[in-house]
C-alpha positions in Angstrom: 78.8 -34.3 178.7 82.4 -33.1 178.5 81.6 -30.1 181.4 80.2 -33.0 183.8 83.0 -35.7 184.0 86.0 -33.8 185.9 84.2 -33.3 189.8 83.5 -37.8 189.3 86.6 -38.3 187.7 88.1 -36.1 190.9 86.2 -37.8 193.4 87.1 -41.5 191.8 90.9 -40.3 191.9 90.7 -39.5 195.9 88.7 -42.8 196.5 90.9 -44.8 194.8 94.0 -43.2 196.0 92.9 -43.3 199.3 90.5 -46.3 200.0 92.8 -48.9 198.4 96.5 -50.1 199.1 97.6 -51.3 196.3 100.0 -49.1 194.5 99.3 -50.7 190.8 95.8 -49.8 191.1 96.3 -46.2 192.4 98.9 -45.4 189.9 96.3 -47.5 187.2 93.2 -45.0 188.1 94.9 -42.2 188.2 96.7 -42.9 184.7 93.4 -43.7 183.6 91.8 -40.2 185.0 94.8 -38.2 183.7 94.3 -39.5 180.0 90.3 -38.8 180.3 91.8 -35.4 181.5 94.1 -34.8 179.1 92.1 -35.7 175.8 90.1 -32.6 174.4 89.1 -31.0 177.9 90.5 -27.8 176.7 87.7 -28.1 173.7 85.0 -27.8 176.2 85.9 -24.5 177.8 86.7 -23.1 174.1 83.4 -23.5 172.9 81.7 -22.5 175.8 79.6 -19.3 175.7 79.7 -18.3 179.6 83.2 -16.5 180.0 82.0 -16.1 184.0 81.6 -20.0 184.4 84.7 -20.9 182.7 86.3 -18.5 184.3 85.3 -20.0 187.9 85.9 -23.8 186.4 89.2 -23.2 185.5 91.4 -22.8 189.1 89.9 -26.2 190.1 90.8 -27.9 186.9 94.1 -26.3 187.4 94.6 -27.5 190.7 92.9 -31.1 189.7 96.1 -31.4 187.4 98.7 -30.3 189.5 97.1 -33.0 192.0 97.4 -35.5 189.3 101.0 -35.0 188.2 101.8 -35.6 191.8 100.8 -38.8 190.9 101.6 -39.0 187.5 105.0 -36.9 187.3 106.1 -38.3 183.8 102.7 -37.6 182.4 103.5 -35.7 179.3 99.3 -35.1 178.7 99.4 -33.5 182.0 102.4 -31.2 181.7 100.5 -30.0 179.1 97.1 -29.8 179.8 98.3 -28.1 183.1 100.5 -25.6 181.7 98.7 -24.3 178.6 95.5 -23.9 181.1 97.6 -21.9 183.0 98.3 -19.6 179.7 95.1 -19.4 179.2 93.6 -19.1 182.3 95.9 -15.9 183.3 95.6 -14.4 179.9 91.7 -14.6 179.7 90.9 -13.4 183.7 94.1 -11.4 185.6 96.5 -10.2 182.4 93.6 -9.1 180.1 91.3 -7.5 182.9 94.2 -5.8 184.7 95.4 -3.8 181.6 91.5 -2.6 181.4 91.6 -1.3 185.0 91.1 2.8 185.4 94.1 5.0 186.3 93.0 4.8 189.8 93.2 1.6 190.6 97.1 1.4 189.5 98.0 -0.4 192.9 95.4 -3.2 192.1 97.0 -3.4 188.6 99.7 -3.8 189.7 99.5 -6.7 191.8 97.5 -8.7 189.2 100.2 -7.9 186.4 102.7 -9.4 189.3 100.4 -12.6 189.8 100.0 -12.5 186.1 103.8 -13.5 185.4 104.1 -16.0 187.8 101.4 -17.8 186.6 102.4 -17.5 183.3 105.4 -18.2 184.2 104.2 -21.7 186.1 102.3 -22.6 183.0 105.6 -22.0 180.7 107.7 -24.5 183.1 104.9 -27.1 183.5 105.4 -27.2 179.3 108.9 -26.8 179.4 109.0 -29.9 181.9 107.0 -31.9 179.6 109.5 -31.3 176.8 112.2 -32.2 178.7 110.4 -35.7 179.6 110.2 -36.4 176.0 113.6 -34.7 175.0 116.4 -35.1 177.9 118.8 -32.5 178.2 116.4 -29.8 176.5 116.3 -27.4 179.1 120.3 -27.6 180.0 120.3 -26.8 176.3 119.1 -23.3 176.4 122.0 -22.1 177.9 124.3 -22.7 174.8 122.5 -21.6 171.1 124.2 -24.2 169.2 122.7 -27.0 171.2 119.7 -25.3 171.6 118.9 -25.0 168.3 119.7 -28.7 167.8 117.2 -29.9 170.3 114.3 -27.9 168.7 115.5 -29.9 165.2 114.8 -32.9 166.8 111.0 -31.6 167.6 108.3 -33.0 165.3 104.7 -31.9 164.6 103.9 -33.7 167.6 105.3 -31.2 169.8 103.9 -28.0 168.3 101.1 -27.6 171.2 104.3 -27.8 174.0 106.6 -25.1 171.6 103.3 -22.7 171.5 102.4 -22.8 175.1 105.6 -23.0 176.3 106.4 -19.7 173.9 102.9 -18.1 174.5 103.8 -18.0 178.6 107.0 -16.8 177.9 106.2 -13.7 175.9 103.0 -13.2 178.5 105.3 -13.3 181.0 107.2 -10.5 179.4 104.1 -8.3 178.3 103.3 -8.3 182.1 106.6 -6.6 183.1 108.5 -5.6 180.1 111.2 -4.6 182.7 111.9 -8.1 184.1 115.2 -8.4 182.7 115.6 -11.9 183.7 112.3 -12.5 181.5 113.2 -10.3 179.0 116.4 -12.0 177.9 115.1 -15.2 177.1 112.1 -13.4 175.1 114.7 -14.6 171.6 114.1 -18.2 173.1 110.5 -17.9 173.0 110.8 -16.4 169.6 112.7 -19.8 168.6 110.1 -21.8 170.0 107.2 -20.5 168.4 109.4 -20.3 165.0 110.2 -23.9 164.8 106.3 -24.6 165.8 105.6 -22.5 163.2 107.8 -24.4 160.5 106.3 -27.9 161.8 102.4 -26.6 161.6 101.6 -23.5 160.3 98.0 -24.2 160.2 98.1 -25.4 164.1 94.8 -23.8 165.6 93.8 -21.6 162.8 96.6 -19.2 162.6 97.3 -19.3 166.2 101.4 -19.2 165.7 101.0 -16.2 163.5 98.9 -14.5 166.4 101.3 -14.8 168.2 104.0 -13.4 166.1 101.7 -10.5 165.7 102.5 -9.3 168.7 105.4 -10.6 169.6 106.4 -8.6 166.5 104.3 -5.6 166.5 104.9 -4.8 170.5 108.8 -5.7 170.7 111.1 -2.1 169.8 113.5 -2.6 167.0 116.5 -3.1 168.9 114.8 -6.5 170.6 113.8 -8.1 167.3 110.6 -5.9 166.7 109.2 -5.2 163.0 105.7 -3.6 161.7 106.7 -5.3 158.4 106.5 -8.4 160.2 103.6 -8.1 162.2 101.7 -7.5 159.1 102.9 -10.2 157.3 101.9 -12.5 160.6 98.2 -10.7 160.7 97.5 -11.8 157.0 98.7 -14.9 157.6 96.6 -15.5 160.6 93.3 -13.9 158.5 93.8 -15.9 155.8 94.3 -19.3 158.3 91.2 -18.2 160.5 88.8 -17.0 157.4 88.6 -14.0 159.4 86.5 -15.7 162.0 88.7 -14.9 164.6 88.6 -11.2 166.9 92.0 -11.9 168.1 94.4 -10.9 165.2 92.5 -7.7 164.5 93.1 -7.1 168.3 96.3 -7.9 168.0 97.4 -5.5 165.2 95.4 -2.9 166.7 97.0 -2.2 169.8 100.2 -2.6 169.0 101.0 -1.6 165.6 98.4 1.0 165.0 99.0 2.2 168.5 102.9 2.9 167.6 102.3 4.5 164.6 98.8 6.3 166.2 97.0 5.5 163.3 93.8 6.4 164.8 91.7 5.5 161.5 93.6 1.9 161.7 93.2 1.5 164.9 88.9 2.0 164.6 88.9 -0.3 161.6 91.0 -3.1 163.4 89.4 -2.7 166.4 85.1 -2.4 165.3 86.1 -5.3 163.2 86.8 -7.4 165.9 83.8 -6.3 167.8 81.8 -7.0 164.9 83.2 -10.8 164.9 80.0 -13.3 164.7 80.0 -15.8 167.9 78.1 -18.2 165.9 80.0 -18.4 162.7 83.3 -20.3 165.0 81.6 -21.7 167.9 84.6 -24.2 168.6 86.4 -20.4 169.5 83.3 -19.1 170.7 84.8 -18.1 174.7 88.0 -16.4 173.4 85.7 -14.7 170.6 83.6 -13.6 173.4 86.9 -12.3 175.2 88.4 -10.7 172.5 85.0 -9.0 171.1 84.4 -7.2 175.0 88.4 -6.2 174.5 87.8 -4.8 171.5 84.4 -2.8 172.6 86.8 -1.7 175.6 89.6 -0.2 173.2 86.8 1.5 171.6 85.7 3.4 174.5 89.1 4.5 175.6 90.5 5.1 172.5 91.9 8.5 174.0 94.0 6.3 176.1 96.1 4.8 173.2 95.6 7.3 170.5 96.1 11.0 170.5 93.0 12.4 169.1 92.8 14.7 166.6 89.9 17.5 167.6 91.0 20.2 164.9 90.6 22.7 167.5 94.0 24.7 168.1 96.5 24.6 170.9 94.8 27.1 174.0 98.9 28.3 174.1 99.5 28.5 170.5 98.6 32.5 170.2 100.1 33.2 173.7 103.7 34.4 173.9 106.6 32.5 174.5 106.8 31.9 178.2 110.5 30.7 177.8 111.1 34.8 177.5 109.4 35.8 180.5 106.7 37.9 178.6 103.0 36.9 179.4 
């Protein structure tokens, strides 16, 4: 029933906002819309088992937000229902599919890892805002460590789904141009977001926090925080949480970790156990097991673009004679 309500609810929100003058019984239907909205939506497209419909839902549920924090600006629900679907949303259908595009098609990969990081970036401020609505000053705060760090102490478990989101954009932004330096530099915030999430709800979405970490861990070079140690601490961690029913931390260790080190027997374990994930053992995650599972397939197939293979058969140059003398 979930899947059916949001085109009503839409159509109730321009009927009453148009069809009736009173300003305390616009703002009243649209509150009550935006709270409808806003409580377990995101549940529905999880478990779903059609990637292809969710996919084509989503930019209208997008835009059905954005429409209703016109309305409702100081709707915290909103900000965050709005900007975690963007996450999602870009992660699942431009970042993900553009990083699986041939070598050919570099010009259209590059334009969707362009759009990818401002829409990650739109879902990351539509968070942030939220925060800020519950704690003023936050984002004036980033700008000086000390306070910084002061505002996230004042965060309770409450606001572990705005840290993660918020943090989750962030580092997607940055893993869709690593060369952004403007994005780049605040990757250490993003870190401190998802750290104090992590210390208020380790458990939050099954391991989800140490997902993250995974990568933000395993793909990051030393001098920028990075550390395999780490990222294998986080992809235990995030196992353990998810009983292993998740693709997404196998993925995750996979093509960054293994990848570095091109640990190509690693790398085939990781990854065919993530294919091998059972859809119906999870089905509240049953559309990003889907998602991660087809990833996984795809790594498989181009392992030679991420791994230098090993054939055993010798270099065709290795008996020829050193062209740096001249003598062929």
């Amino acid at each position: 029933m979930k899947k059916r309500f949001v085109l009503p609810l839409f159509i109730l929100v321009v009927l009453l906002t148009v069809g009736f003058s009173g300003c305390s019984i616009q703002e009243m239907a649209v509150s009550m819309v935006a709270d409808a909205l806003t409580s377990g939506a995101s549940d529905s497209f999880s478990s779903d088992e059609d990637p292809e419909l969710v996919g084509d839902a989503l930019p209208f549920a997008l835009k059905l937000y954005e429409i209703l924090l016109e309305k409702q600006p100081d709707h915290q629900g909103l900000h965050l229902s709005a900007g975690s679907g963007f996450v999602m949303y870009t992660n699942a259908y431009i970042h993900t599919p553009a990083t699986m595009l041939p070598a050919e098609k570099w010009e259209k990969q590059e334009e969707m890892l362009a759009r990818a990081q401002r829409m990650y970036l739109r879902g990351r401020d539509l968070v942030m805002d939220g925060l800020e609505l519950r704690y003023p000053g936050f984002l004036d705060s980033m700008d000086d460590q000390e306070s910084f760090r002061a505002g996230l102490e004042k965060m309770t478990e409450e606001d572990v789904p705005s840290l993660y989101w918020a943090g989750a954009g962030w580092m997607g932004a940055f893993a869709a141009n690593s060369f952004d330096y403007e994005v780049s530099m605040g990757i250490p915030l993003a870190g401190a977001l998802m750290q104090r999430a992590l210390e208020l709800d380790e458990d939050f979405r099954d391991g989800a926090i140490h997902d993250f970490f995974i990568n933000y861990y395993g793909a990051l070079p030393e001098a920028m925080g990075g550390s395999e140690e780490k990222a294998r601490y986080h992809f235990q961690q995030a196992v353990e949480l998810s009983e292993g029913r998740l693709a997404s931390p196998y993925v995750a260790l996979a093509s960054t970790v293994s990848v570095r080190n091109q640990d190509e027997q690693e790398f085939r374990r990781l990854m065919s156990k993530a294919a091998e994930i059972d859809l119906d053992v999870y089905p509240e995650q049953r559309l990003v097991n889907t998602l991660k599972k087809e990833q996984a397939q795809w790594y498989l197939e181009h392992i030679e673009d991420f791994i230098l293979i090993d054939t055993g058969e010798e270099d065709e140059w290795e008996n020829e004679e050193d062209w740096s003398t001249g003598e062929w």
